[in-house]
C-alpha positions as CSV (number, residue, x, y, z in Angstrom):
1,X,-11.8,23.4,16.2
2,X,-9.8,25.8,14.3
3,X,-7.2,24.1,12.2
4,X,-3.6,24.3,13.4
5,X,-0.1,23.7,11.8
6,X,1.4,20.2,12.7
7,X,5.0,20.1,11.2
8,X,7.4,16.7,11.6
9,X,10.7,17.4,10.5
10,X,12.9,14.2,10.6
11,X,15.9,15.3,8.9
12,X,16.9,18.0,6.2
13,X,17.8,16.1,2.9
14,X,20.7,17.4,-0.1
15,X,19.8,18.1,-3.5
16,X,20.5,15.7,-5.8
17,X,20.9,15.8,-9.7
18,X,20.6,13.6,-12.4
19,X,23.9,11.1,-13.5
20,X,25.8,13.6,-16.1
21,X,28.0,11.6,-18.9
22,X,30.6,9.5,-17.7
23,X,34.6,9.6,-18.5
24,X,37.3,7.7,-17.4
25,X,40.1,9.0,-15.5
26,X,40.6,12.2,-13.0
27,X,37.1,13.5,-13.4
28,X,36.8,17.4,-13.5
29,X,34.3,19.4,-11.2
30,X,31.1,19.5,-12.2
31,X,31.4,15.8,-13.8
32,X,33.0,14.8,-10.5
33,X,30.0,15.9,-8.8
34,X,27.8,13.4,-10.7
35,X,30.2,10.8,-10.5
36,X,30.0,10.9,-7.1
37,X,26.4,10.5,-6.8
38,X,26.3,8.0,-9.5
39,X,28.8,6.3,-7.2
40,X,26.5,6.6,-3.9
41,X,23.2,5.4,-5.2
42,X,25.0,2.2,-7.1
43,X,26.8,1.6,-3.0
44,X,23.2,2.0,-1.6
45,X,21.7,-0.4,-3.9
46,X,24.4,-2.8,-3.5
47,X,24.7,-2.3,0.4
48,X,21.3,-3.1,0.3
49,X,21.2,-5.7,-1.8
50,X,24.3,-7.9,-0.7
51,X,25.1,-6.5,2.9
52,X,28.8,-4.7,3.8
53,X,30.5,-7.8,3.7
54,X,29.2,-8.6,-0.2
55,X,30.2,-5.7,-1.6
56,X,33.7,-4.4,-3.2
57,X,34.9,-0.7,-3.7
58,X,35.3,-2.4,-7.6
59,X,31.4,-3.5,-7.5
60,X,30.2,0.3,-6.7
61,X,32.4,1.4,-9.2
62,X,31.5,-1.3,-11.9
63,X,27.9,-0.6,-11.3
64,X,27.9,3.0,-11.6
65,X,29.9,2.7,-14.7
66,X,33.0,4.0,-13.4
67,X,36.5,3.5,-13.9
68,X,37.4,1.1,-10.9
69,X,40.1,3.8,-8.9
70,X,36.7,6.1,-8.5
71,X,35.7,4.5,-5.6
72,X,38.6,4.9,-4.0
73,X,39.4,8.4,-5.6
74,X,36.1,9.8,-3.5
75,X,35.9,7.9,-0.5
76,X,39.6,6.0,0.4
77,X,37.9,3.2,1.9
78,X,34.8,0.7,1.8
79,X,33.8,2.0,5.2
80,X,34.0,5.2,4.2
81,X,31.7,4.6,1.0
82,X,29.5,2.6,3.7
83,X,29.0,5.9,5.7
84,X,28.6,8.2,3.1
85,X,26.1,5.8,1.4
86,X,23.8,5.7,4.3
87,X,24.4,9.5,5.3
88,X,22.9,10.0,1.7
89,X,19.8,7.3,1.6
90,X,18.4,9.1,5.4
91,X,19.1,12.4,3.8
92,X,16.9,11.3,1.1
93,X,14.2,9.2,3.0
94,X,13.6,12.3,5.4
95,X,13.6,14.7,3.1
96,X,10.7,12.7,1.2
97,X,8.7,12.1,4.6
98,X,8.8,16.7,5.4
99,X,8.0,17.0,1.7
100,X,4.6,15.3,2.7
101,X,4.3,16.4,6.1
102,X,4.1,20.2,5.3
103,X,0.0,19.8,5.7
104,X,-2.5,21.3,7.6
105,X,-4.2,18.8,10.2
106,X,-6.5,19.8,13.2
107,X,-5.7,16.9,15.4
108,X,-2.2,14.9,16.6
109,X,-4.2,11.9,15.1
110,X,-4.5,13.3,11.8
111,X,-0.9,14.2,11.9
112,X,0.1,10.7,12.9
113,X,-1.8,9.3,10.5
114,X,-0.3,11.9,7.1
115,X,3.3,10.7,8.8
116,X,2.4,6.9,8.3
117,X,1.1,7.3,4.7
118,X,4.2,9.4,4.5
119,X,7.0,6.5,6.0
120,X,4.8,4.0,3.8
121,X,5.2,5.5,0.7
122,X,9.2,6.6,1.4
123,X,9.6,3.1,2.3
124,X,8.2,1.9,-1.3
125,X,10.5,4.7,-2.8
126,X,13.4,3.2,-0.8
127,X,13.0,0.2,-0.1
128,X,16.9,0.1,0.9
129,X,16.2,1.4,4.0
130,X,14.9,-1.6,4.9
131,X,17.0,-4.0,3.5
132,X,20.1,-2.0,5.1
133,X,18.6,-2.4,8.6
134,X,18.0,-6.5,7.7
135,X,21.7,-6.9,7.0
136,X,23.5,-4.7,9.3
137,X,21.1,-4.1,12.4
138,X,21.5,-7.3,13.6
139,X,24.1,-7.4,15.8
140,X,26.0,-4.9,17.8
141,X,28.8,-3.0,15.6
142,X,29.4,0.6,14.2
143,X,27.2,0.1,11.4
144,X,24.6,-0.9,13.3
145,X,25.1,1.9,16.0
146,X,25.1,4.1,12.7
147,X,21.9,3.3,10.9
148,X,20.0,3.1,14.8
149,X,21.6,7.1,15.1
150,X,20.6,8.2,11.3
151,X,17.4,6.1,10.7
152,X,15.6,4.4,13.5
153,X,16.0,7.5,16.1
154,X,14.6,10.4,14.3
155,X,12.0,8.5,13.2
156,X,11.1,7.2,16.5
157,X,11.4,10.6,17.6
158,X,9.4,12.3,15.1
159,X,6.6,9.3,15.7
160,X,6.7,9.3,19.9
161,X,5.1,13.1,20.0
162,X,2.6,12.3,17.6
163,X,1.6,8.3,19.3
164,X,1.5,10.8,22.4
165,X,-0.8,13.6,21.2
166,X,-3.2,10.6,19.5
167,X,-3.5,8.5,22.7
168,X,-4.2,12.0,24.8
169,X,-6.9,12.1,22.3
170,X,-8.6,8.7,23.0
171,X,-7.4,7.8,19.3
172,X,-4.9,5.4,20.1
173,X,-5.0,2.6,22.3
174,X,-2.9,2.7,25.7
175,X,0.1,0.0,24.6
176,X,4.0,0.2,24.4
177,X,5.1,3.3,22.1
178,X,8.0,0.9,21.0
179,X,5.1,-1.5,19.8
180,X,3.2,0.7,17.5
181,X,6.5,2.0,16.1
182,X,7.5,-1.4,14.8
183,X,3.8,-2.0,14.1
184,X,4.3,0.5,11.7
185,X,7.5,0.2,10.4
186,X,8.3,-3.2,10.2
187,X,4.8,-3.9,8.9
188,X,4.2,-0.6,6.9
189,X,7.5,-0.8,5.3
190,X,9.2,-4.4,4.8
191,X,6.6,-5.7,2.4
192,X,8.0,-3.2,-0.6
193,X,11.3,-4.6,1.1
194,X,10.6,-8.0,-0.4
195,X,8.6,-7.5,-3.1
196,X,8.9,-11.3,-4.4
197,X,7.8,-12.9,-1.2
198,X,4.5,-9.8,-0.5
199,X,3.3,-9.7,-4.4
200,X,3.0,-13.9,-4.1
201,X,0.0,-13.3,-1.7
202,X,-2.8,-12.2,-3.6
203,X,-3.5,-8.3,-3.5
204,X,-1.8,-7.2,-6.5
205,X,1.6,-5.4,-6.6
206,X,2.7,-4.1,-3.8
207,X,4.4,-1.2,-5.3
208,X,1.4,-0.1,-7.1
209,X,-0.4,3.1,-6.5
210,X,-3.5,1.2,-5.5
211,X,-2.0,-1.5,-3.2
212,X,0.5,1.1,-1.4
213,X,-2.9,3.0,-0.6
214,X,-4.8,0.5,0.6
215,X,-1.6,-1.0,2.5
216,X,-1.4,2.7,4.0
217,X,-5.0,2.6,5.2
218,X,-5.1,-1.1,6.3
219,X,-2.2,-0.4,9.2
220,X,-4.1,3.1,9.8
221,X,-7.5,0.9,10.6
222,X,-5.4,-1.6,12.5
223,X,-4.0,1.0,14.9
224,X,-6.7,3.2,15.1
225,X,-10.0,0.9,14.7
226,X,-10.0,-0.6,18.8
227,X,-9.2,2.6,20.4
């Protein structure tokens, strides 16, 4: 069979650039810009870390080494940072998972299977993604209806054509498309999620090169091994 293109796009991702220098005060343009982004990633690891509820506009700022209006300054408001955070860690999560998916594969199962060594190693990358979904998907609220909108549903969606294409090609066994979505997410990515609790089961660490392979092709033989 001649080999065809399989393409999964998820979601386009923004540049990003490294933290410049930091000054107090109104920050000019181009220091602004890093600022900024020094501000997001130091919400997203805080969001993730202590939930919505846990964390100040002071904490982002303290963390990213900012004078404490900064917060404030860029966003006006906790939710504000909340949303923007998020906005900026699926940008980034989905713009890893295309990076990896621009391969050449000549079945849907092959596909399938490049997309879950893709989410896997993403998820080790950011492992806030997870955590995120722990604190705020829990119950029904906007932030919950916002991380199902910009992080479970174009993932599912990207995932449903592919579980479709590998069970028309005997691949994949007949069983709930919701089921072998959480199979592999909850199970491919929550154990970078808690790192303490995975790496105190013998197998080495899990956010090694070597584990995060063999992690990837242990849920790939799962899946795929009964069909």
């Amino acid at each position: 069979m001649s080999k065809q293109r399989t393409r999964t796009e998820v979601k386009t991702a923004i540049d990003v650039s490294e933290t410049a220098e930091r000054k107090r005060g109104r920050p000019q343009a181009a220091q602004g810009t890093d600022l900024k982004l020094a501000l997001l990633r130091s919400a997203i690891d805080l969001f993730a870390e202590r939930g919505f509820d846990g964390v100040s506009l002071s904490n982002v700022a303290e963390k990213a080494g900012a004078d404490k209006g900064l917060s404030r300054y860029y966003f006006g408001s906790k939710e504000a940072l909340w949303i923007a955070a998020m906005e900026h860690l699926a940008d980034c999560f989905a713009s890893d998972l295309n990076k990896a998916l621009v391969v050449r594969t000549a079945t849907q199962t092959e596909a399938l299977k490049a997309l879950i060594r893709a989410f896997i190693t993403a998820s080790a990358r950011w492992p806030q993604v997870s955590r995120v979904i722990v604190h705020d998907g829990a119950k029904h609220s906007d932030r919950s209806d916002f991380l199902q909108r910009h992080l479970v549903v174009p993932f599912y969606t990207a995932l449903r054509d592919l579980i479709a294409g590998a069970k028309s090609e005997g691949t994949l066994p007949n069983v709930s498309d919701r089921t072998i979505f959480f199979m592999i997410t909850h199970g491919g990515s929550f154990p970078m999620a808690l790192p303490i609790l995975t790496n105190a089961i013998e197998g080495g660490d899990i956010r090694s090169s070597d584990a995060l392979e063999n992690h990837s092709e242990a849920i790939i033989e799962l899946l795929f091994s009964k069909a």
